[in-house]
N, CA and C atoms of all chains as a GROMACS GRO file, in nm:
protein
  582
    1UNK      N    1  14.275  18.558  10.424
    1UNK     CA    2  14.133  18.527  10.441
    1UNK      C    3  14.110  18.458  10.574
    2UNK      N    4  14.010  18.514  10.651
    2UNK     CA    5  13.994  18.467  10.812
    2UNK      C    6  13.873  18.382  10.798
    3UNK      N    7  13.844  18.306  10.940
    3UNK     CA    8  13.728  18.210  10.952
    3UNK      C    9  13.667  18.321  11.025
    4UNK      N   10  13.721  18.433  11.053
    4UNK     CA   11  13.626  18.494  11.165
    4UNK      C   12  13.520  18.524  11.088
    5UNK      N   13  13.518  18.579  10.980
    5UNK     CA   14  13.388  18.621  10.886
    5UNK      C   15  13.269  18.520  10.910
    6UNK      N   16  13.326  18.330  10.939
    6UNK     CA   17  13.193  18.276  10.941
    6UNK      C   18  13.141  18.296  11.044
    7UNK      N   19  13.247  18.298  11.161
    7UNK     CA   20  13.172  18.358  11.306
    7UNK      C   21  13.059  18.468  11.302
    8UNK      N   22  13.156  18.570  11.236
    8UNK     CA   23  13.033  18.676  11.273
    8UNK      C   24  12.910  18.699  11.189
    9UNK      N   25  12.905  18.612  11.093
    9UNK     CA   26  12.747  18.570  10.977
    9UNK      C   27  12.695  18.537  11.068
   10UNK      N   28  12.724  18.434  11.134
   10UNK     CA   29  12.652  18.310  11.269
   10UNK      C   30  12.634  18.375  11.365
   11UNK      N   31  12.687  18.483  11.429
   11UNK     CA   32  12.652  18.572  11.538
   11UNK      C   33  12.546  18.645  11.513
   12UNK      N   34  12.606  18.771  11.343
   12UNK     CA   35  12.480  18.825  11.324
   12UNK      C   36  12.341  18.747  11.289
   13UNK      N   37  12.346  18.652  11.279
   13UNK     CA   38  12.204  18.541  11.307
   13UNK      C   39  12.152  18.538  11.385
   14UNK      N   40  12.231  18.492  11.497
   14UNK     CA   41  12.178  18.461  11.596
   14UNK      C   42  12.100  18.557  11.639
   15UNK      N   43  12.161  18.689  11.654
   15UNK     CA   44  12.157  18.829  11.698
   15UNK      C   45  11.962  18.920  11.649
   16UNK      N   46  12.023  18.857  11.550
   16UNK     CA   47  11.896  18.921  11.470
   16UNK      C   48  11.794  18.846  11.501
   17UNK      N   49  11.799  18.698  11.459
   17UNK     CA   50  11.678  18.614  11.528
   17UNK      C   51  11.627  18.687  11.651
   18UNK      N   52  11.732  18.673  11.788
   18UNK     CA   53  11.680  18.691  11.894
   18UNK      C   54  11.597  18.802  11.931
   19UNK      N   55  11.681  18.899  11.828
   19UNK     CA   56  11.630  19.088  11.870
   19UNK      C   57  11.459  19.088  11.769
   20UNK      N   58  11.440  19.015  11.702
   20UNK     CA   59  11.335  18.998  11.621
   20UNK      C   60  11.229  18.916  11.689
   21UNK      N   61  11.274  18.824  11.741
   21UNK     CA   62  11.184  18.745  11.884
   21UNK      C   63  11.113  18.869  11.971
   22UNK      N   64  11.238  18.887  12.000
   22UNK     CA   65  11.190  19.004  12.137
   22UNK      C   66  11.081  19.122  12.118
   23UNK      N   67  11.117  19.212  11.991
   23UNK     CA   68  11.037  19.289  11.939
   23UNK      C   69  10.884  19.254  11.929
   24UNK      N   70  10.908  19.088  11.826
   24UNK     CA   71  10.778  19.073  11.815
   24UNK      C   72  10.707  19.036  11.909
   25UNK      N   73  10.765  18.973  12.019
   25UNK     CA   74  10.632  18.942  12.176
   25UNK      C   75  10.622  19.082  12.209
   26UNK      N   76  10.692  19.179  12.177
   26UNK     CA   77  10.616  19.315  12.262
   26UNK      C   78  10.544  19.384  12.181
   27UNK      N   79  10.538  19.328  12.027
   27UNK     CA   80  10.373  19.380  11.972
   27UNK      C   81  10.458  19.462  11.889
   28UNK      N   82  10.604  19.496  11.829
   28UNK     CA   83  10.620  19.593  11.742
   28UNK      C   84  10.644  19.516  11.631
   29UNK      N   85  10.574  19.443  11.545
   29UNK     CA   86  10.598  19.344  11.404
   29UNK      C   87  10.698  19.433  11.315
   30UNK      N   88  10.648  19.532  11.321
   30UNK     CA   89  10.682  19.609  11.210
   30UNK      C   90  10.882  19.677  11.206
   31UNK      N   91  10.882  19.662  11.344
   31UNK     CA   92  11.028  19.733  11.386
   31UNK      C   93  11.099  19.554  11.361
   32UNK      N   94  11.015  19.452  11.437
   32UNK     CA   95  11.135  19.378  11.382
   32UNK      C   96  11.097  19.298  11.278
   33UNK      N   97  11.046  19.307  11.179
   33UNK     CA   98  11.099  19.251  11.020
   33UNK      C   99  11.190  19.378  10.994
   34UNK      N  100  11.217  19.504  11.049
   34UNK     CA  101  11.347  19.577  10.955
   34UNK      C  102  11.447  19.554  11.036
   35UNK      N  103  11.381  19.487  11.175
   35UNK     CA  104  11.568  19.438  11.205
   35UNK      C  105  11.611  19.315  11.155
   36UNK      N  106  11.474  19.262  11.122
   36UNK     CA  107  11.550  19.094  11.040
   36UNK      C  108  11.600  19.116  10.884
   37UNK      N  109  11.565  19.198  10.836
   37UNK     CA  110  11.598  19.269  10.706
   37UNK      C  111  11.733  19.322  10.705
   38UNK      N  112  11.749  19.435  10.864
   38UNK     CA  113  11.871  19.500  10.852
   38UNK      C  114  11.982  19.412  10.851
   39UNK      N  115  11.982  19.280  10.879
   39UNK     CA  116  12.056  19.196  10.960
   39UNK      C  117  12.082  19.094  10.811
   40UNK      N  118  12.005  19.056  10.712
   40UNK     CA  119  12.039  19.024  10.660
   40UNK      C  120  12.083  19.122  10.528
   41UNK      N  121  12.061  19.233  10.510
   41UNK     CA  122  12.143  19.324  10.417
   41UNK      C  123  12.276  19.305  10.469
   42UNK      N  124  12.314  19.347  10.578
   42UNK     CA  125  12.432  19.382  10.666
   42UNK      C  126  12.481  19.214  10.606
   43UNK      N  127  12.449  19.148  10.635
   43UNK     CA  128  12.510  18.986  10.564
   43UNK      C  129  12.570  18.992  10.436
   44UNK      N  130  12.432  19.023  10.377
   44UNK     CA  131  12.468  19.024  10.229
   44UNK      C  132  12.573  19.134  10.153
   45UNK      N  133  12.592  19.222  10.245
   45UNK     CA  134  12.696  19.292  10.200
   45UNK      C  135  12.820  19.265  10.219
   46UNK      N  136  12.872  19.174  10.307
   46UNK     CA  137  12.980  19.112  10.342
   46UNK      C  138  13.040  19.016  10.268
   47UNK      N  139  12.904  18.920  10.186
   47UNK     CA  140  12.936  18.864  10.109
   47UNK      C  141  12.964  18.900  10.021
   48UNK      N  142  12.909  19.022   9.967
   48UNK     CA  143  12.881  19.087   9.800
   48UNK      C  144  13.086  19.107   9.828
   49UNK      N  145  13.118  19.189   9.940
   49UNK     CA  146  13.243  19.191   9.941
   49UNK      C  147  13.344  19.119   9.893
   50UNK      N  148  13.302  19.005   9.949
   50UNK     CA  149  13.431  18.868   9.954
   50UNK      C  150  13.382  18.804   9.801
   51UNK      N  151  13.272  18.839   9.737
   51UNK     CA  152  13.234  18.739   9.555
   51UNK      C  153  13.350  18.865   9.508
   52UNK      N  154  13.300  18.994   9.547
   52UNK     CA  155  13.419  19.084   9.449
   52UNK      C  156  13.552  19.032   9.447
   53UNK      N  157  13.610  19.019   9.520
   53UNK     CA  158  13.706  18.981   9.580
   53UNK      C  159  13.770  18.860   9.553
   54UNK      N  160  13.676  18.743   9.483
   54UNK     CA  161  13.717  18.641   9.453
   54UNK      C  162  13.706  18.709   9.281
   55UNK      N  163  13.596  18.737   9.200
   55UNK     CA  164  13.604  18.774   9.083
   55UNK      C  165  13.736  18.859   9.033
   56UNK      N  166  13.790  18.951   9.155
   56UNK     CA  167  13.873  19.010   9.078
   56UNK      C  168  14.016  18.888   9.068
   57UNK      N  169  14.043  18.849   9.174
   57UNK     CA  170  14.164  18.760   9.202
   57UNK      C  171  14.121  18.617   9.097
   58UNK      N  172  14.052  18.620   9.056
   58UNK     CA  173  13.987  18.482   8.948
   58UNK      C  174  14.029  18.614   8.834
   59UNK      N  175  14.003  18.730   8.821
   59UNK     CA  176  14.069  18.801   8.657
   59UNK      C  177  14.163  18.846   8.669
   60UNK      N  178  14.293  18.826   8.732
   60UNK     CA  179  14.404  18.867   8.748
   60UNK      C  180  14.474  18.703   8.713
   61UNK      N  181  14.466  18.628   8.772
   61UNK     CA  182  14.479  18.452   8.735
   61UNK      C  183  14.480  18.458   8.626
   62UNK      N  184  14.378  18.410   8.560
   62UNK     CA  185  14.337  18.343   8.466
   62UNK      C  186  14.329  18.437   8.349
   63UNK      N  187  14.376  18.600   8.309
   63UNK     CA  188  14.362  18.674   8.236
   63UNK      C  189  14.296  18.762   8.210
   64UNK      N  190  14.132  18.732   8.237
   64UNK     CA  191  14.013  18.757   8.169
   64UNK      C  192  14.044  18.899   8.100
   65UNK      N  193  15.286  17.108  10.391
   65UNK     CA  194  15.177  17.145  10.329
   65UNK      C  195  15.048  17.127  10.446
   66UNK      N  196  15.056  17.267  10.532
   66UNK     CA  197  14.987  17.240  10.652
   66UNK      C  198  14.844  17.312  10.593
   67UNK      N  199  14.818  17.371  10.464
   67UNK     CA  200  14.726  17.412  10.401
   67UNK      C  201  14.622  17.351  10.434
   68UNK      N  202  14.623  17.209  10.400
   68UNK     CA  203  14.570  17.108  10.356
   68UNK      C  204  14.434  17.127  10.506
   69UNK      N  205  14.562  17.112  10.628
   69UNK     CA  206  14.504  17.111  10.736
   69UNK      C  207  14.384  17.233  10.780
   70UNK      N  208  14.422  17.368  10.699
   70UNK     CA  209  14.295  17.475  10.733
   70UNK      C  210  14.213  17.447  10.656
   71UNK      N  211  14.250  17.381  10.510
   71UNK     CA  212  14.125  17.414  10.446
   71UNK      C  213  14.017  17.313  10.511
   72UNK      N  214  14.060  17.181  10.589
   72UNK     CA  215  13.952  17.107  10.592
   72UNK      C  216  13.899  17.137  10.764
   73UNK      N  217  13.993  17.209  10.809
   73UNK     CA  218  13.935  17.342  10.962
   73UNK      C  219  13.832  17.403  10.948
   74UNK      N  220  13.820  17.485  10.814
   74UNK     CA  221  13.734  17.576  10.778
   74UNK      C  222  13.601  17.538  10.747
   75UNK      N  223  13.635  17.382  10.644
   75UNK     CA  224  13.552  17.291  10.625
   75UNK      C  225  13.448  17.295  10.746
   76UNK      N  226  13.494  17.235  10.793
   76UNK     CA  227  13.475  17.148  10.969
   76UNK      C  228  13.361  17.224  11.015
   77UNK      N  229  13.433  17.390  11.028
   77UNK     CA  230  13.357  17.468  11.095
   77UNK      C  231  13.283  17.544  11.073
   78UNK      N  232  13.235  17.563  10.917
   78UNK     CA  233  13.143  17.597  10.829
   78UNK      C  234  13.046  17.490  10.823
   79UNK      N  235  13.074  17.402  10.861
   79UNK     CA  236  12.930  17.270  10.874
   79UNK      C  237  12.950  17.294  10.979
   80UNK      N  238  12.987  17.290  11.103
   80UNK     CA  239  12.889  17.267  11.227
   80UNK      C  240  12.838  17.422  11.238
   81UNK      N  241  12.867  17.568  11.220
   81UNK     CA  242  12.800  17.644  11.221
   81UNK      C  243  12.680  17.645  11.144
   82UNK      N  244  12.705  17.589  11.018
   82UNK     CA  245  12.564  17.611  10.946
   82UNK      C  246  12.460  17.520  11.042
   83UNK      N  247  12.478  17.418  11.062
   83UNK     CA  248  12.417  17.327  11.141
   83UNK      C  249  12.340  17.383  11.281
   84UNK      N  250  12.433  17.489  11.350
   84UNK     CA  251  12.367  17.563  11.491
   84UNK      C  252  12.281  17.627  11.382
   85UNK      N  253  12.299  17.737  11.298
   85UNK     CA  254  12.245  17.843  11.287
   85UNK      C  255  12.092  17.774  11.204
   86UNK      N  256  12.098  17.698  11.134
   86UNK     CA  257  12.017  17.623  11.078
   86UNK      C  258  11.852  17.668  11.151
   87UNK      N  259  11.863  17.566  11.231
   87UNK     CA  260  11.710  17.547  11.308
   87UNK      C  261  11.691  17.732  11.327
   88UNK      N  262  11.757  17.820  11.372
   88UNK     CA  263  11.748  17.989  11.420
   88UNK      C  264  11.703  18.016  11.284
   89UNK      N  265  11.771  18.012  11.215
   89UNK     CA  266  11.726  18.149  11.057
   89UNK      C  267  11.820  18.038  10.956
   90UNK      N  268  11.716  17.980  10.912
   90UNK     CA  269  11.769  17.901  10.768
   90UNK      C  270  11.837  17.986  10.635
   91UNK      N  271  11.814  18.119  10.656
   91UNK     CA  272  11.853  18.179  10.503
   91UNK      C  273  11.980  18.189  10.529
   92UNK      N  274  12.043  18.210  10.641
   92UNK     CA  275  12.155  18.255  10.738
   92UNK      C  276  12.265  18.116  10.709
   93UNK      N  277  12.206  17.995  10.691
   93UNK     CA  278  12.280  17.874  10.734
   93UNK      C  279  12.291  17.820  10.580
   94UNK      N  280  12.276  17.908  10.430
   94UNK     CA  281  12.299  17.920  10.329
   94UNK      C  282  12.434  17.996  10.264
   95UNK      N  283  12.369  18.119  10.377
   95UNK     CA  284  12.545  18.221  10.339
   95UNK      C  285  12.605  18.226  10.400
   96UNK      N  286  12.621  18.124  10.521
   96UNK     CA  287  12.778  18.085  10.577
   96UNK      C  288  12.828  17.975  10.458
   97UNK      N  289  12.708  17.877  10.469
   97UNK     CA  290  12.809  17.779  10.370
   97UNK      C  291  12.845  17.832  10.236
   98UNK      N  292  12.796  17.977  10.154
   98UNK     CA  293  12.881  18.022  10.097
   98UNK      C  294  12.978  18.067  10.079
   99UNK      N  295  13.005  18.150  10.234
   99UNK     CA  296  13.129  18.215  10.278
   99UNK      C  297  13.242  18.119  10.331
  100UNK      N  298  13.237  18.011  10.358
  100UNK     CA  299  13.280  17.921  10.359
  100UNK      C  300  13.378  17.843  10.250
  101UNK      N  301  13.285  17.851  10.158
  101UNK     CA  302  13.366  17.793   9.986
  101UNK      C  303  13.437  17.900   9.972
  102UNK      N  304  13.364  17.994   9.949
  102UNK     CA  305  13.465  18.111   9.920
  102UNK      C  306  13.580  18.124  10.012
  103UNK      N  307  13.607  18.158  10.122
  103UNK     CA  308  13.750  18.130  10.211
  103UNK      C  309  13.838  18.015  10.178
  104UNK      N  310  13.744  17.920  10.139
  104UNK     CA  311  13.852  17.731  10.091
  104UNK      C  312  13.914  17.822   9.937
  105UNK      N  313  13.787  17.865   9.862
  105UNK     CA  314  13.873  17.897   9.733
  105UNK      C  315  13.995  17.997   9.715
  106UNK      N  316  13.980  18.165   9.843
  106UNK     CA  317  14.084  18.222   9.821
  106UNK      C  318  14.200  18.156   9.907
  107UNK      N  319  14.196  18.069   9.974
  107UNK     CA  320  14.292  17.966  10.053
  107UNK      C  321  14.360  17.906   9.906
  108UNK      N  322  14.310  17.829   9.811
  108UNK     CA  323  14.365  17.747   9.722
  108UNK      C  324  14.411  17.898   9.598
  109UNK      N  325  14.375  18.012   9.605
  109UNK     CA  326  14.400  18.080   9.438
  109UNK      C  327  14.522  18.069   9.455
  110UNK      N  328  14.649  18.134   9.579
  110UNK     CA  329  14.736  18.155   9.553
  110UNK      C  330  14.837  18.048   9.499
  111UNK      N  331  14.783  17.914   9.552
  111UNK     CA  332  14.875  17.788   9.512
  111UNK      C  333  14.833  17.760   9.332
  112UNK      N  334  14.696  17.803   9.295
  112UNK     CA  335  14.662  17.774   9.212
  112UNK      C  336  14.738  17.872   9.100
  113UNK      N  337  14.761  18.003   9.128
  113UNK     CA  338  14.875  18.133   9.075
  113UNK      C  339  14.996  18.004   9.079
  114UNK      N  340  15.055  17.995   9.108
  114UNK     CA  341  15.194  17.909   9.124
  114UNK      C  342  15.189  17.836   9.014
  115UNK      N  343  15.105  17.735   9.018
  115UNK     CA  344  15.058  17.595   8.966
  115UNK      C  345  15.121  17.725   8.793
  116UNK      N  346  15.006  17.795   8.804
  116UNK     CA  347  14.972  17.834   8.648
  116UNK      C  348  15.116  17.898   8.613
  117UNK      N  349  15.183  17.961   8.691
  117UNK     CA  350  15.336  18.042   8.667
  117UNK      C  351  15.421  17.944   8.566
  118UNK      N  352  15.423  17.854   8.659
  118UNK     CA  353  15.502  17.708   8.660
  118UNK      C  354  15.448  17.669   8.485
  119UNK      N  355  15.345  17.665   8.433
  119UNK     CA  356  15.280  17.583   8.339
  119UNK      C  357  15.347  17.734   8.226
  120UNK      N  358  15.310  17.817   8.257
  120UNK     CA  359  15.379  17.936   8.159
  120UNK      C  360  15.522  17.962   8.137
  121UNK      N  361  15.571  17.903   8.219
  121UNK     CA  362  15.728  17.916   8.176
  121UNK      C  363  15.771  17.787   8.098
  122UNK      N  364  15.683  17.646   8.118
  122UNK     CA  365  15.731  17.529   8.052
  122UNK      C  366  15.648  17.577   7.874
  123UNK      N  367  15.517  17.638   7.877
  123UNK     CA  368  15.475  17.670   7.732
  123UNK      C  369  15.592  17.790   7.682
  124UNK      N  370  15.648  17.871   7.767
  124UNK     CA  371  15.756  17.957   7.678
  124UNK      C  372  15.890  17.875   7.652
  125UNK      N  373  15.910  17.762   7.721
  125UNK     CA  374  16.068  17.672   7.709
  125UNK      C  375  15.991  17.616   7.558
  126UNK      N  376  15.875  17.537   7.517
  126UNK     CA  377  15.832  17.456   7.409
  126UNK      C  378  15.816  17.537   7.283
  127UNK      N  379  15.803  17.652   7.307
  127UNK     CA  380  15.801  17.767   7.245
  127UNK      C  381  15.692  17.782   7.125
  128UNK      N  382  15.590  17.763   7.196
  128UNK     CA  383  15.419  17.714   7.118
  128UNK      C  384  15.385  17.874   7.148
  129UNK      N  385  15.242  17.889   7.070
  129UNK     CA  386  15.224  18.049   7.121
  129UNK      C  387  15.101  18.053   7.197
  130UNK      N  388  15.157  18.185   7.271
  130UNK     CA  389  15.138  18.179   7.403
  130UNK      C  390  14.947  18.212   7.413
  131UNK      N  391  14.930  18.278   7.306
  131UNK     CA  392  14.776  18.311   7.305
  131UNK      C  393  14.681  18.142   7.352
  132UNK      N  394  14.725  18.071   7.276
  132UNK     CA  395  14.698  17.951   7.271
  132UNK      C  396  14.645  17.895   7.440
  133UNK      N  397  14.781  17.911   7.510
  133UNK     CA  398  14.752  17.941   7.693
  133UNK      C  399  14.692  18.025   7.747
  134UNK      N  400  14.720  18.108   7.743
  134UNK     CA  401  14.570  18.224   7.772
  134UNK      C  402  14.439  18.186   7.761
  135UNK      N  403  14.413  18.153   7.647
  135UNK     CA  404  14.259  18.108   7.595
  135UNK      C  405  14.246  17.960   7.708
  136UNK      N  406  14.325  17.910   7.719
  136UNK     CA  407  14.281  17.745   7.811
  136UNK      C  408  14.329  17.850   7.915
  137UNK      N  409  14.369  17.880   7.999
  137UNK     CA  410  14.367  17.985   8.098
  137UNK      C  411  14.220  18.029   8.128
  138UNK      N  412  14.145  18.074   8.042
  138UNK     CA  413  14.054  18.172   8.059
  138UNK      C  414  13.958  18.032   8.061
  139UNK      N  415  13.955  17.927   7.993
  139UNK     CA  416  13.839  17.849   7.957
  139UNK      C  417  13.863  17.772   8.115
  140UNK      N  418  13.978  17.753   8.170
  140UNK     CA  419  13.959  17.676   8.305
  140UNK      C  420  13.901  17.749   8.388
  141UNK      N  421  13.953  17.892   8.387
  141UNK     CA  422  13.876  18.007   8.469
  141UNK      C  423  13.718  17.976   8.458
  142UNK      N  424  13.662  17.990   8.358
  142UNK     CA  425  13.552  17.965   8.329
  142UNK      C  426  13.487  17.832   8.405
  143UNK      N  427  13.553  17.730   8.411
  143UNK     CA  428  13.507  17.654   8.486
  143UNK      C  429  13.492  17.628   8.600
  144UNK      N  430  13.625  17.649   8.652
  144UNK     CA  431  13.614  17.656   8.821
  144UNK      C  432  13.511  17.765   8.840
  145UNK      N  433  13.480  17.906   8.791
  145UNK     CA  434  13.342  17.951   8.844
  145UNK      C  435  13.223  17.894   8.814
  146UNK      N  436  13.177  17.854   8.677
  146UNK     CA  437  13.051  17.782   8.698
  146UNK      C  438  13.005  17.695   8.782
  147UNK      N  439  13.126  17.605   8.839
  147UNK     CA  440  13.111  17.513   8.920
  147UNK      C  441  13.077  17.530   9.011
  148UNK      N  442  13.157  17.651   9.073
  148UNK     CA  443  13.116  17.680   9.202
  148UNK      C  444  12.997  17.723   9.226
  149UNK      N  445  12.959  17.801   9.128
  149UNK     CA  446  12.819  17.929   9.140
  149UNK      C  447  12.733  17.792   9.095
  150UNK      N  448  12.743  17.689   9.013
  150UNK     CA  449  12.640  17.600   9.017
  150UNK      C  450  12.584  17.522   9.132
  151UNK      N  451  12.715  17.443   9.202
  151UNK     CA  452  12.664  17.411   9.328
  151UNK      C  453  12.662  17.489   9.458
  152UNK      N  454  12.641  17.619   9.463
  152UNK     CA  455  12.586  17.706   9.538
  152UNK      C  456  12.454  17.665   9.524
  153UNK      N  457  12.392  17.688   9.391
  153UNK     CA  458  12.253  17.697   9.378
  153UNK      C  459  12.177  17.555   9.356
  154UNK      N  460  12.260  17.458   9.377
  154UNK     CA  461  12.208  17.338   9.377
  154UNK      C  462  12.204  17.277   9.548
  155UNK      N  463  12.291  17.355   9.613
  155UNK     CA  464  12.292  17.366   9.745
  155UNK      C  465  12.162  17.395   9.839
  156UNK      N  466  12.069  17.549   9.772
  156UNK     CA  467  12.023  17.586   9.795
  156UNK      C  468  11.868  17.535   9.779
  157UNK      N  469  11.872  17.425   9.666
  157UNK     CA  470  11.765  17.379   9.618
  157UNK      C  471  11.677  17.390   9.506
  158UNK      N  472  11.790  17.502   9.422
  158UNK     CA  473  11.762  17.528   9.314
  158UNK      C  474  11.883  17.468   9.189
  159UNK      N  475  11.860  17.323   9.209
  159UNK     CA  476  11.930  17.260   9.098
  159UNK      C  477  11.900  17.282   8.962
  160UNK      N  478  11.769  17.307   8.914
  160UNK     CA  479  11.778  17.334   8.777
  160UNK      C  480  11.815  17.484   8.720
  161UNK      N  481  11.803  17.528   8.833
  161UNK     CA  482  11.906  17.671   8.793
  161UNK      C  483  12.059  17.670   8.787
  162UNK      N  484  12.119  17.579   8.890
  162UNK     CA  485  12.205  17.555   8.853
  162UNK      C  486  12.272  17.435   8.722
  163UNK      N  487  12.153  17.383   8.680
  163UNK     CA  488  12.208  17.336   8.538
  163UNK      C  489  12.240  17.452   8.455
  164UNK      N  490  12.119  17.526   8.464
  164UNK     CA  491  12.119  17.650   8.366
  164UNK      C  492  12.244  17.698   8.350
  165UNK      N  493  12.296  17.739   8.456
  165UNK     CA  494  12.458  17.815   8.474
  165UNK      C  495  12.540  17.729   8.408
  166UNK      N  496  12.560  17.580   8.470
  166UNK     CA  497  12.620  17.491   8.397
  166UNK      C  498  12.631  17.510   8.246
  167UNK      N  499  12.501  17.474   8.187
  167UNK     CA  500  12.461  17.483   8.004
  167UNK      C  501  12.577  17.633   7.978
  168UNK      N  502  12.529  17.771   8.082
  168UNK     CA  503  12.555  17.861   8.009
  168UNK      C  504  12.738  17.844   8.025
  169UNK      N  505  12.812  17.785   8.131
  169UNK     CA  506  12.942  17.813   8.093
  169UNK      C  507  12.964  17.708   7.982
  170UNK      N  508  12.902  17.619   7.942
  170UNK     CA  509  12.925  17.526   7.886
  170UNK      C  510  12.913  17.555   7.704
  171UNK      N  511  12.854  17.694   7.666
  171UNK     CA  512  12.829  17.755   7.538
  171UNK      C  513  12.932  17.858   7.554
  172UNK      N  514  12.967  17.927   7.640
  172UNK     CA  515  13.079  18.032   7.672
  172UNK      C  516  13.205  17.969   7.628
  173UNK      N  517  13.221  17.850   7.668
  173UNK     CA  518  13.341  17.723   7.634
  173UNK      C  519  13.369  17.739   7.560
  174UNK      N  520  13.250  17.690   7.454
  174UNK     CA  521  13.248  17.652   7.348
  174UNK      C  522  13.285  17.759   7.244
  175UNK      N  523  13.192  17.855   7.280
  175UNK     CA  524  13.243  17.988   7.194
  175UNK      C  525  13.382  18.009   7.223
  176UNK      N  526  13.507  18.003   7.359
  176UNK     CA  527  13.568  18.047   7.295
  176UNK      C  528  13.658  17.968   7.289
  177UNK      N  529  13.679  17.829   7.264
  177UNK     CA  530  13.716  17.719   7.213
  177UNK      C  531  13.749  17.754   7.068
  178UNK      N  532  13.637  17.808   7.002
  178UNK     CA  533  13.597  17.812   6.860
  178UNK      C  534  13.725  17.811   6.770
  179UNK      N  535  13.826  17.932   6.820
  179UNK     CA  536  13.906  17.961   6.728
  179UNK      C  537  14.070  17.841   6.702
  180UNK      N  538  14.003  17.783   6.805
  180UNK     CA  539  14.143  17.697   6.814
  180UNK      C  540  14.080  17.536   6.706
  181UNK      N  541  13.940  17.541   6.736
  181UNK     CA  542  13.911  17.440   6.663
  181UNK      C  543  13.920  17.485   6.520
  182UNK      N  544  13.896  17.611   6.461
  182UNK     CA  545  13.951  17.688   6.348
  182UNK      C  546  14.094  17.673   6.322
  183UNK      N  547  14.208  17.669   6.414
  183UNK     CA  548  14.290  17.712   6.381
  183UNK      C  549  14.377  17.559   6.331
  184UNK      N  550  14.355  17.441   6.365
  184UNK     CA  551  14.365  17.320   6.374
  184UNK      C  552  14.269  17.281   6.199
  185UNK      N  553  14.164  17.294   6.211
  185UNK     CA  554  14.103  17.294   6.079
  185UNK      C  555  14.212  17.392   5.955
  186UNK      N  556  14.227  17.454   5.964
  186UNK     CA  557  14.312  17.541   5.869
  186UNK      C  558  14.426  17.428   5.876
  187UNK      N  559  14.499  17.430   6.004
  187UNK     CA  560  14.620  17.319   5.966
  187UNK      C  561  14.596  17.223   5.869
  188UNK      N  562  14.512  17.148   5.885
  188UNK     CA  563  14.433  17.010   5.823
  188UNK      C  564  14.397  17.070   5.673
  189UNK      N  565  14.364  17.173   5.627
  189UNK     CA  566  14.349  17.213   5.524
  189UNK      C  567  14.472  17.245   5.462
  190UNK      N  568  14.588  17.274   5.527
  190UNK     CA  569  14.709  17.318   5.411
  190UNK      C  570  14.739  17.165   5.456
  191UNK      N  571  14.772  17.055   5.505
  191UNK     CA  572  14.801  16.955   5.530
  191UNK      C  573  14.774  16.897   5.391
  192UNK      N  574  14.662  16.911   5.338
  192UNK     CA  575  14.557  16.790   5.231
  192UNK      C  576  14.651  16.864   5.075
  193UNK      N  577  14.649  16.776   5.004
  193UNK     CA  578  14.698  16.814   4.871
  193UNK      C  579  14.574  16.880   4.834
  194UNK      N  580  14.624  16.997   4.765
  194UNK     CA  581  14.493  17.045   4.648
  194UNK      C  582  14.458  16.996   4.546
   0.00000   0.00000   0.00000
C-alpha cells in the first residue's frame, strides 16, 4: 500500500479546481461542473477500490 | 519495528495534505483523510494476521473448540469496521449517523454473541441438580 494514492487525490483536486476556475471565467458553466464531477467520480472510484480491498482482506482475517 | 515510523509518515502527510487541499475543494480534503486510514489500516492487517495466527495455535494447544474463536474472530472483525466507518462519518460531520452504525454493529454483536451466551446457560443448567 503506497502514499502515492494520497498524492494523486490532492493533485486530482487541485487539477480539477483549477480546470473548473478556468472554464467558468470563460462562460462555459456547464463544461466545468462535468469536469468537477468527472474529477470527483475519477476519486471516488479509487477509493471504492482500496474499501474493496480492505473488506476483502478484513474477510479473509477474521473469517467472515 | 520501523512500521511504527510509516504509519505515523502517512499520518503526517494525510493531515498536511488535507489541510492544502482544504481551502481548494473541501469534499476532496474528506477523501484523502479517508484514504489515509485506510493505507494506516492495510499497513497494520498484516501484523494484525500474525497477532491472530499466534492466538489460534495457543486455542488449538488448550484444546477448547475452535468455533468458539472464530465467532470472537468475526465479532472483533465487526468492530474494528464499525469503528472505522463510524468515525469516518463523524469526521465528516455526520456524527449521529455515525452513532447509527455504531448501535447497528452493536446489535450485530449481540446477535452473534447469542449462541455462546446459550451455550454457557445450558452449562449452568446441567450444572444445577434437578
Amino acid at each position: 500500500m503506497d502514499v502515492e494514492i494520497i498524492f494523486k487525490i490532492a493533485a486530482i483536486g487541485i487539477l480539477t479546481a483549477i480546470i473548473g476556475q478556468i472554464l467558468k471565467q470563460t462562460g462555459k458553466d456547464e463544461i466545468s461542473t462535468l469536469a468537477t464531477l468527472a474529477g470527483l467520480i475519477i476519486v471516488l472510484i479509487m477509493v471504492l477500490n482500496l474499501i474493496g480491498d480492505l473488506f476483502t482482506t478484513f474477510k479473509t482475517i477474521f473469517n467472515f | 519495528m520501523d512500521i511504527i515510523l510509516k504509519i505515523i509518515a502517512v499520518g503526517l502527510i494525510t493531515c498536511v495534505a488535507t489541510l492544502i487541499v482544504k481551502p481548494i475543494r473541501s469534499d476532496f480534503s474528506i477523501i484523502i483523510a479517508i484514504v489515509g486510514g485506510l493505507i494506516i489500516l492495510f499497513m497494520i492487517v498484516n501484523y494484525l494476521s500474525t497477532v491472530f495466527d499466534s492466538l489460534k495455535n495457543i486455542i488449538n494447544f488448550t484444546g477448547l473448540n475452535s468455533d468458539l474463536y472464530t465467532l470472537l474472530l468475526k465479532i472483533i472483525g465487526v468492530g474494528y469496521l464499525v469503528e472505522f466507518t463510524a468515525s469516518i462519518c463523524s469526521d465528516t460531520g455526520n456524527s449521529s449517523l455515525g452513532d447509527k452504525i455504531l448501535l447497528g454493529g452493536k446489535i450485530i454483536i449481540m446477535v452473534m454473541a447469542m449462541p455462546i451466551i446459550l451455550s454457557i446457560l445450558d452449562i449452568i443448567m446441567e450444572l444445577l441438580p434437578s
